[in-house]
C-alpha positions in Angstrom: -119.5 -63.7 164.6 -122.3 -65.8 165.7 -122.1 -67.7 162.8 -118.4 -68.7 163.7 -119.1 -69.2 167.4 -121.4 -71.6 166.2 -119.2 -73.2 163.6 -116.7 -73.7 166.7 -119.1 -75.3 168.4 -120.3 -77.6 166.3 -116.4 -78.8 165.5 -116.0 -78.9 168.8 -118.8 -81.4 169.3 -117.8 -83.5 166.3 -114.4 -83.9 167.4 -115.8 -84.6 171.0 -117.6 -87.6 169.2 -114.9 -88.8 166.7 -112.7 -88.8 169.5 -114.7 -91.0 171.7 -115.3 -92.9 169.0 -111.6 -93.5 168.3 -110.7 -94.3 172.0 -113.8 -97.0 172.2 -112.8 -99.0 168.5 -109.1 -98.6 169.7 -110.2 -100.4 172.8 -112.0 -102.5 170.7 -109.3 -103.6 168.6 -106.9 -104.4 171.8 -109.8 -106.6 172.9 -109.9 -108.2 169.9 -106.3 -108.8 169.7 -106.2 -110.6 172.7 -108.3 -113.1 171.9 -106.7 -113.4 168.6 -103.5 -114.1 170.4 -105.4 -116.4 172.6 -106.6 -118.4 169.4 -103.3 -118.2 167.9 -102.1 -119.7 170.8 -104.5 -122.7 171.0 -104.2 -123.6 167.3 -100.5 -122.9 167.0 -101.5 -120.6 163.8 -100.1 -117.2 163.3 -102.8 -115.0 162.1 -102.5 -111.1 162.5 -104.1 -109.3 165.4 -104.3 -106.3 164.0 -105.0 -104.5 160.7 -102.4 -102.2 159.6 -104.8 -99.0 160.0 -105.0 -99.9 164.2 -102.0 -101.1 164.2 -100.7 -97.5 162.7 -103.4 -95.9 164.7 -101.5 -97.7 168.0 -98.6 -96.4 167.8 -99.3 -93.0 167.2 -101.6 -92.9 170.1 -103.1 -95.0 172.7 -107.1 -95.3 173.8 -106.0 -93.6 177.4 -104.2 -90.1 175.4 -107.5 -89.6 173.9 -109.8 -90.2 176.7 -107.3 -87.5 178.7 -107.3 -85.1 176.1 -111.7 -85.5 176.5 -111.4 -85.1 180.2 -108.5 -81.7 180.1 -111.5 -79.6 178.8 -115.1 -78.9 178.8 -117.3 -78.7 175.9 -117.1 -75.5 174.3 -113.9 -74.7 176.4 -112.0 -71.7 174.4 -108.4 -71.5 174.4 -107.0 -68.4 175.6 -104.9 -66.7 172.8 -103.1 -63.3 174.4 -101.6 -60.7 171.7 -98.8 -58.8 173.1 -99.7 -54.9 171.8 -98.3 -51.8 172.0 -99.1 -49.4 175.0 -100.4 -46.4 173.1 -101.4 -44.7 176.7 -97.8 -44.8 178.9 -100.2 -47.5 180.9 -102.7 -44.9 182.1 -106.5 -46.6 182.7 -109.0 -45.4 180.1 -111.3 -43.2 180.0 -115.0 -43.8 180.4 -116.7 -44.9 177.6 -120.5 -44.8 177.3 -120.4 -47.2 174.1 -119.6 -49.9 177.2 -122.6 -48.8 179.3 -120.4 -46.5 181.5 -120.9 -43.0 182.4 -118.3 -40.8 180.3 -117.1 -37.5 182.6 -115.2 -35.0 181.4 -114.2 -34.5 177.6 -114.4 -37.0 175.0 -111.8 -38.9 173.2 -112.1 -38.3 169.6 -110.2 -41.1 167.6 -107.0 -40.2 165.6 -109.0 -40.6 162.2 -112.0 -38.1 162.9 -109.2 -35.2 164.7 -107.2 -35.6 161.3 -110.7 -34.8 159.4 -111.3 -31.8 161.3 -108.4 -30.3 161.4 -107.4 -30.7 157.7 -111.2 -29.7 157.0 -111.4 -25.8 155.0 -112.7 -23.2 157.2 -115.9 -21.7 155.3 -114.7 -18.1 154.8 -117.0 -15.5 154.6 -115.5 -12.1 154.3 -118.2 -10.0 155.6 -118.0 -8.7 159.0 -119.4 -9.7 161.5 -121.0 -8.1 165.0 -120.3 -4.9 166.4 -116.8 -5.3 166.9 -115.8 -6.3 162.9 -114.6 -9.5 163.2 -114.3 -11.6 160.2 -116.1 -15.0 160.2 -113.1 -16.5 159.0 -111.0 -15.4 162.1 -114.0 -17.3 164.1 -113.7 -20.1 162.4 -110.4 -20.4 162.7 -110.5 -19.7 166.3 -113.3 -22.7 166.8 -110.6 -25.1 165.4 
């Protein structure tokens, strides 16, 4: 996990950068075209403004898009991804659970997997009695589950 956190982080940072970097040559290149047009002008020559990467790059997006999406989030900003489950409990709050660091009254929830365990688990039977009364061990073990 803190490997991937990490990962994030550091693709979010790149991408920070690459972004920036994109707006500022896009910026660049409108500059530059401007004073192309501005020599094409004064010459009476028609050389291109543009190469056909920014000029491919320019219409997909402008300078301003990318500089909004930079300033819609923080560094490290995580999007929030909700998954719609099922409501196992009828919408009843939870118990307590000391794994979180809070104080568990009453009995404890024993997961689904562990109940199936026990209750599928062979008595030990021991046929000898048992106390004063002759009760078989197997009757108290039986009883206990």
């Amino acid at each position: 996990m803190k490997r991937a956190i990490r990962q994030r982080a550091k693709s979010d940072q790149k991408a920070r950068r690459y972004a920036q970097l994109l707006a500022d040559a896009l910026r660049l290149s409108q500059d530059a075209a401007a004073q192309m047009n501005a020599l094409n002008s004064l010459y009476n020559v028609d050389v291109s403004t543009q190469t056909l990467l920014v000029h491919d790059l320019l219409d997909v997006l402008q300078p301003d898009q990318l500089t909004g999406l930079l300033g819609q989030s923080t560094p490290g900003e995580e999007e929030q991804l909700f998954n719609l489950i099922p409501d196992g409990n009828g919408g009843q709050p939870l118990p307590e659970n000391p794994l979180f660091g809070e104080l568990a009254a009453g009995t404890p929830i024993i997961p689904p997997v562990q109940a199936a365990k026990r209750l599928t688990a062979q008595p030990s039977i021991d046929k000898h009695p048992t106390g004063a009364g002759g009760q078989a061990a197997e009757n108290v073990a039986a009883a206990e589950i």
